[in-house]
N, C-alpha and C positions, 0 to 999 in steps of 0.2 A: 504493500500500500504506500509506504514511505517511498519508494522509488517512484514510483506513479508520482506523485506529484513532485518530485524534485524532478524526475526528467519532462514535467508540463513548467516547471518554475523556471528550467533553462533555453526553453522551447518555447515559452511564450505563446504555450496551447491556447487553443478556441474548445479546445475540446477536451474533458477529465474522464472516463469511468471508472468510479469505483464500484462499480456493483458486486456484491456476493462478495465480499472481502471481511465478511464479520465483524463489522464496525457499531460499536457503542456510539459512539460521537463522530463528527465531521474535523477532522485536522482544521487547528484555524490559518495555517499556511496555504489553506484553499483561498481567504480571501485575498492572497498575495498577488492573484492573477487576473488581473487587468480587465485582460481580452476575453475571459472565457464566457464562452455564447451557450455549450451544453456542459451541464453536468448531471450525470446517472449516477444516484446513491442506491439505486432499490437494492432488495435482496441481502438488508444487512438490517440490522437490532437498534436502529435510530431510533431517540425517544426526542430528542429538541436540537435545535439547528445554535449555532454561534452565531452571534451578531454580529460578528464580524461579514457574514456574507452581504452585508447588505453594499459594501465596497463594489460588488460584483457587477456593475452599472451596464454590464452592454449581456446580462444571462437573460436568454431567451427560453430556454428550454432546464427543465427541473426535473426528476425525476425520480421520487421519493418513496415508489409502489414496496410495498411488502418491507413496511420496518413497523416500529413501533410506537410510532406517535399518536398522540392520547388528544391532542389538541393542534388548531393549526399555528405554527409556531410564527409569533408577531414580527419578526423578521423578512418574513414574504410581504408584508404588506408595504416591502421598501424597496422590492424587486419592482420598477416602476418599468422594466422594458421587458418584464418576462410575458411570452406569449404562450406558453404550452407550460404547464404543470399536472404532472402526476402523483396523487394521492392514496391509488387506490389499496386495498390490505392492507391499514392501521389500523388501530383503534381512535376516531375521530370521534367525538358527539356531536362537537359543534363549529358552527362556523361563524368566525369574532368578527361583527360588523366594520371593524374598523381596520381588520385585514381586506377582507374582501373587498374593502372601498379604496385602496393602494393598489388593487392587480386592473387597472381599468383598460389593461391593453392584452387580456389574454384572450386567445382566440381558440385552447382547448385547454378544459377542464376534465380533470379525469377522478370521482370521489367513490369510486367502485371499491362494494365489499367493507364499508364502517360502519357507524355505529350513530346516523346524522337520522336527527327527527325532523326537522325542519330548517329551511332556506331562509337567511334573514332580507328582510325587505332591501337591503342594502344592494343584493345582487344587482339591483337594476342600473349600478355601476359599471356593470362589464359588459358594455356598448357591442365591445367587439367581438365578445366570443362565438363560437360558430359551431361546436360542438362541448355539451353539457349531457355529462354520464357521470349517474349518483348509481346504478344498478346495485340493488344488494344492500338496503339500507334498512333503517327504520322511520321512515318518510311518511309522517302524519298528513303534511298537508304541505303548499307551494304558494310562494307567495302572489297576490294580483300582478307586481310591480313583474314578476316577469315576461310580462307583455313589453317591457321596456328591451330587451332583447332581440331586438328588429333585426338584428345577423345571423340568429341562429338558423342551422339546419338539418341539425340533429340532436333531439334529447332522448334521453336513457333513463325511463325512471322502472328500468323492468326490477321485480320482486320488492316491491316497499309497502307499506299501509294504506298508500291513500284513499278515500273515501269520493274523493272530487279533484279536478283539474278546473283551474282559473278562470274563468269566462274568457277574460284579456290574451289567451291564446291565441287567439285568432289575428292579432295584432304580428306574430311572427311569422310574416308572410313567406319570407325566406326556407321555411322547414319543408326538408323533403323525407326526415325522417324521423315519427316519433314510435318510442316503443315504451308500452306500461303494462304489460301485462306482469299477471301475478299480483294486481293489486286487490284495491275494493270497490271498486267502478261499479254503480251501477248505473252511471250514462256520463255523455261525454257533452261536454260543451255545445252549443249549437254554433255556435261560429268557427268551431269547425271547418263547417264547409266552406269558408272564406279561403281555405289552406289549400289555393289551388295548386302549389310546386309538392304539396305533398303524395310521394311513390311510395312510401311505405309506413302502416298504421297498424301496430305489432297490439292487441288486446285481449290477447291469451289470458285465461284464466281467470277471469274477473265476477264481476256480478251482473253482468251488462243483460239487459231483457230488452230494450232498443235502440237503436239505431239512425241516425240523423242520416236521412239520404235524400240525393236531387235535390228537389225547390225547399220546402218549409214539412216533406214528410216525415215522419218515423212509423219504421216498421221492427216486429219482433227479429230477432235473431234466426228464430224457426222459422218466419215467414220468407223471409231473402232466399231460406236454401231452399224452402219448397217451392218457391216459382221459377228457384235454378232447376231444381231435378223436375219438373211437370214440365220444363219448358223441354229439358232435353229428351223428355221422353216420349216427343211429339217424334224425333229420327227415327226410326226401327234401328238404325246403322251406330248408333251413339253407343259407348261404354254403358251409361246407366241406362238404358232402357234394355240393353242386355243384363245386366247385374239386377237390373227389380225383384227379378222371380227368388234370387237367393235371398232376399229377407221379405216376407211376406211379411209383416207389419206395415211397413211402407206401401205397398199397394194400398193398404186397405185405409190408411191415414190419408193418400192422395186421393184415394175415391172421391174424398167430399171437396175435392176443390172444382172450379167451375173457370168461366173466361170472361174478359173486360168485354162489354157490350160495344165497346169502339174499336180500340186495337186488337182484340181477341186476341189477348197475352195472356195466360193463366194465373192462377193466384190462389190462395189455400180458404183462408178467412178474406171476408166480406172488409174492404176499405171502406167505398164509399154505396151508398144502398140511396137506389136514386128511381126516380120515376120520370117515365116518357107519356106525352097524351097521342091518343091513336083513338083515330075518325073512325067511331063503329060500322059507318057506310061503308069505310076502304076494306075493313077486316071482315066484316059478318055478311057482306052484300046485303043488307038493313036496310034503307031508307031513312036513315036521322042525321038528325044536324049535331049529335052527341060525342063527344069525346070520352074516354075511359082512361084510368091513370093504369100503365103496365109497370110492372116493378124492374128495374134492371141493375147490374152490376160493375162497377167502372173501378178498375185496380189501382189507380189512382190520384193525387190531385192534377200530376199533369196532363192526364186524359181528361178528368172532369175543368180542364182550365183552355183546353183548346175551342178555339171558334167553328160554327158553323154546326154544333148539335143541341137536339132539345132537350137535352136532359136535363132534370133538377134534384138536388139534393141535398143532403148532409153527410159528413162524414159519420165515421162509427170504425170505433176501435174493434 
């Protein structure tokens, strides 16, 4: 370890690692080097950093995984050009408002695998982060203020507690990718849908019963798959209209679904329950000037929002 840094001290390294080298403490002969842009500590028994490292004026990259810090040590919060910091495998609870408002130029965030309940409103000082991974916490809740977050495009909040997700997410227009599952979701934001860059919406595991889809709908979880599999099992030539017969339950679940009176798209449970008026003259060959209300079924608001039909209705869950 001691060669390692006396041959970056005569070298005038940009670059240290000491990883896996069994280290209690960080030599404070580390902060002798000027230049240095990465330093790798993981994989060694660190419990608090010297303050001396705050000398380190041009560390970009930090990387602290798998030691043993209990807390995040107040000295980061004076790494004022660090862009990438690795936390993950300590034992962390929390995170000191007044660190977090010193890192306002990091652009990943790595708090995988601690011991963290909650995010202090403070985050909303790290303008520029673009990738935020808590994975593996104890994550009660998230603060509003992380809508202030307008760069991110990926958060990690897979396996923690939460109950709820901020309204003000939808504000992180940039995210192409969030993942939470493993939480206690039982719905997700509606502005949501505002997250048009987002390709990947990871929500395994959760409490989720529905689902915010298209215009202002929500449908069950059950409902989305059974108007996948009814629809595919309109092909004869499709996988599951071959695979129906090996679980009979599913046939007999799908029996009671029916089709949209407009797009004739199938659908399990009744969306919208609407009625049409029809001229008993045209239908009975009758003789009256009488209309009749017929009942019909329309899968959903964006069918029942298009021009040029007579249908009327209300919704119903």
């Amino acid at each position: 370890m001691t060669e390692s840094v006396v041959r970056a001290l005569y070298g005038k390294a940009k670059s240290l690692n000491l990883s896996s080298k069994k280290m209690n403490v960080v030599p404070e002969c580390v902060s002798r080097l000027p230049n240095l842009s990465v330093l790798l500590l993981k994989n060694n028994s660190i419990s608090a950093l010297p303050n001396e490292l705050l000398y380190l004026h041009h560390l970009v990259e930090l990387n602290l995984g798998n030691n043993a810090l209990k807390e995040l040590p107040a000295v980061l919060g004076h790494l004022e050009s660090l862009k990438k910091l690795y936390l993950f495998s300590n034992q962390i609870t929390a995170l000191p408002p007044d660190v977090i408002d010193g890192l306002q130029n990091l652009v990943v965030l790595n708090l995988n695998h601690n011991h963290i309940r909650r995010l202090p409103p403070e985050i909303k000082s790290l303008t520029r982060l673009r990738h935020l991974s808590v994975l593996d916490n104890k994550l009660e809740e998230v603060p509003a203020e992380l809508g202030h977050l307008t760069s991110l495009t990926e958060i990690n909040f897979t396996s923690n507690n939460l109950p709820s997700l901020p309204v003000q997410l939808y504000q992180c227009k940039e995210l192409t990718k969030l993942h939470v599952a493993r939480n206690k979701l039982t719905s997700l934001p509606e502005g949501i849908k505002a997250l048009t860059k987002l390709q990947v919406l990871d929500v395994a595991g959760n409490k989720l019963s529905m689902f915010p889809v298209e215009d202002v709908e929500v449908l069950m979880l059950k409902e989305l798959a059974a108007r996948f599999v009814l629809q595919q099992d309109r092909d004869m030539s499709s996988l599951v209209h071959r695979m129906l017969p090996y679980y009979p339950p599913l046939p007999e679940l799908l029996a009671n679904g029916s089709c949209c009176a407009l797009c004739l798209n199938p659908f399990l449970t009744t969306w919208l329950e609407c009625v049409h008026f029809v001229s008993v003259n045209k239908e009975t060959k009758i003789r009256s000037s009488k209309t009749i209300p017929v009942r019909a079924f329309l899968c959903s608001y964006k069918c029942f929002n298009t021009e040029g039909h007579s249908y009327y209705g209300v919704a119903r869950k």
